[in-house]
N, C-alpha and C positions, 0 to 999 in steps of 0.2 A: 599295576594290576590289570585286571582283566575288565572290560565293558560286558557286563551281561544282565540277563532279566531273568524273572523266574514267579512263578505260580506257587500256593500249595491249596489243595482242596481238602477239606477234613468233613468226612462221612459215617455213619456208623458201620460201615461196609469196610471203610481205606481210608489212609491218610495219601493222597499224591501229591506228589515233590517234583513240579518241572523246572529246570533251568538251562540255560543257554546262556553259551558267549560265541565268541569267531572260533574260539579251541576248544568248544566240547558242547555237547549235548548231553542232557541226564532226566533220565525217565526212573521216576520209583515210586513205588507203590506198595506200602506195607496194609497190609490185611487183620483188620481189624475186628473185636470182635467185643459187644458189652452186654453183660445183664440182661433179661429180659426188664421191661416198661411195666410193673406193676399198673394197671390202669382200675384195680379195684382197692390201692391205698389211702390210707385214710388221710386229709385234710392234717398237719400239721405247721406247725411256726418253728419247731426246730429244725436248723441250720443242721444239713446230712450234706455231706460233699460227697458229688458224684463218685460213681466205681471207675476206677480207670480203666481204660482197653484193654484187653488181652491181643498179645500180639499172635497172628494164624501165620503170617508167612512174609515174603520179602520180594518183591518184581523188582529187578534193576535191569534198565537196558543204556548203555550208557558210548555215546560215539568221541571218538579222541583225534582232533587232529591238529593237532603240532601242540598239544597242551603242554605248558613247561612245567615239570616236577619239582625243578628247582626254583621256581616261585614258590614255592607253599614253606620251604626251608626256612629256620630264623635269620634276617639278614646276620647276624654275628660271625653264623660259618661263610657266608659268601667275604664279608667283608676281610675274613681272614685268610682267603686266598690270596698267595704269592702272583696269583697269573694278573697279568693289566685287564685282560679277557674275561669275564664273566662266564660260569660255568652254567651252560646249556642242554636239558637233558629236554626233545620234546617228544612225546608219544602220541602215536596213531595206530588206533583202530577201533575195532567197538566189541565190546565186552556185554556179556548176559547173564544175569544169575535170576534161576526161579527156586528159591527156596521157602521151605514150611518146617513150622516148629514139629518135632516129634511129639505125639502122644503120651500123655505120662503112662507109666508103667511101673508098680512096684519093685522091681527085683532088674530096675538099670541103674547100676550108680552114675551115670552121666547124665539122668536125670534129675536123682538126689542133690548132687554138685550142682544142674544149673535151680533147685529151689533154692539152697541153702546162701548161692551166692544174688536170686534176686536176679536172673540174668539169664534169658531162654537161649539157650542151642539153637542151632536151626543148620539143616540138611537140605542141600539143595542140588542141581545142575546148572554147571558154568560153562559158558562157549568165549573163545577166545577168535575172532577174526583180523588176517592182518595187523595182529599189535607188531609195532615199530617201536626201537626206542634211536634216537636220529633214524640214520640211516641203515641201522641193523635190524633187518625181517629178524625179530625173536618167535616169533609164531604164526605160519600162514592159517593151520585153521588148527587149534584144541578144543576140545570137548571132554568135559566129564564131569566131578563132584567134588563139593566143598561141603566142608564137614566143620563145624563153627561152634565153639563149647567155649563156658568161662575159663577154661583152664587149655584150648592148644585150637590149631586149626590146621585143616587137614585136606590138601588138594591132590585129588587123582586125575590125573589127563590122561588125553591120549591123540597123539598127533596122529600117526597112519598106522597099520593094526601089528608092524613090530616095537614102535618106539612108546613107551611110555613115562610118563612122569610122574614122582610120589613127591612130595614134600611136607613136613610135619611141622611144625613150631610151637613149642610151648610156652603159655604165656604167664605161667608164675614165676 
């Protein structure tokens, strides 16, 4: 596995998550948000368990170089490779996503869906620079939005202003 170190800071503002190894760097920062601090409540002994955070949004800046993807795999499938060679996949470059939970809104059922499941949406902007997987340039620079609901996720790019990318996945 990997040698690395990492931080988390927890605010009422943001939770930050840094971590480092020699294959990656990761900066994130979700955006938090609690109750106001009644400071005229009355003196009691019963036991109230704090409000949890509401989650505002998501900062991820995250740099990749040579990180292997097929480390994080269960050994089971590696071991049941026929090759003598261990299968090597590393990636390089650095990824950005700044996204914020929508608004709730009566009359969006993709809102309804993410109460019902307990599980915020969140709409963001994703930059793709340099990602490499070995030595295949898969993307020298994309830019656009990712669209994240409990039920699909949803990325639109766009490399130079003919080519673009859509891809959709649903996750039920």
């Amino acid at each position: 596995m990997y040698d690395g170190h990492g931080n988390i800071h927890i605010s009422r503002e943001a939770i930050v998550l840094n971590s480092s190894a020699f294959t990656f760097e990761l900066l994130t920062k979700i955006h938090t948000s609690y109750p106001p601090i009644n400071p005229n409540r009355k003196r009691s002994f019963e036991f109230k368990p704090a409000a949890p955070p509401k989650i505002e949004g998501l900062d991820v800046d995250c740099r990749l170089n040579g990180f292997d993807i097929m480390g994080l795999t269960p050994l089971s499938i590696e071991a049941s490779s026929p090759s003598p060679h261990a299968m090597r996949m590393k990636v390089f470059g650095k990824l950005k996503f700044n996204g914020r939970v929508p608004h709730m809104s009566s009359n969006n059922p993709r809102m309804e869906e993410s109460q019902e499941k307990g599980i915020p949406g969140m709409v963001g902007d994703v930059s793709l620079v340099g990602l490499k997987l070995n030595q295949f340039l898969f993307a020298p620079h994309l830019t656009g939005s990712l669209d994240i609901s409990p039920s699909s996720l949803k990325v639109r790019e766009r490399w130079v202003l003919s080519l673009r990318l859509f891809a959709q996945a649903d996750l039920n």
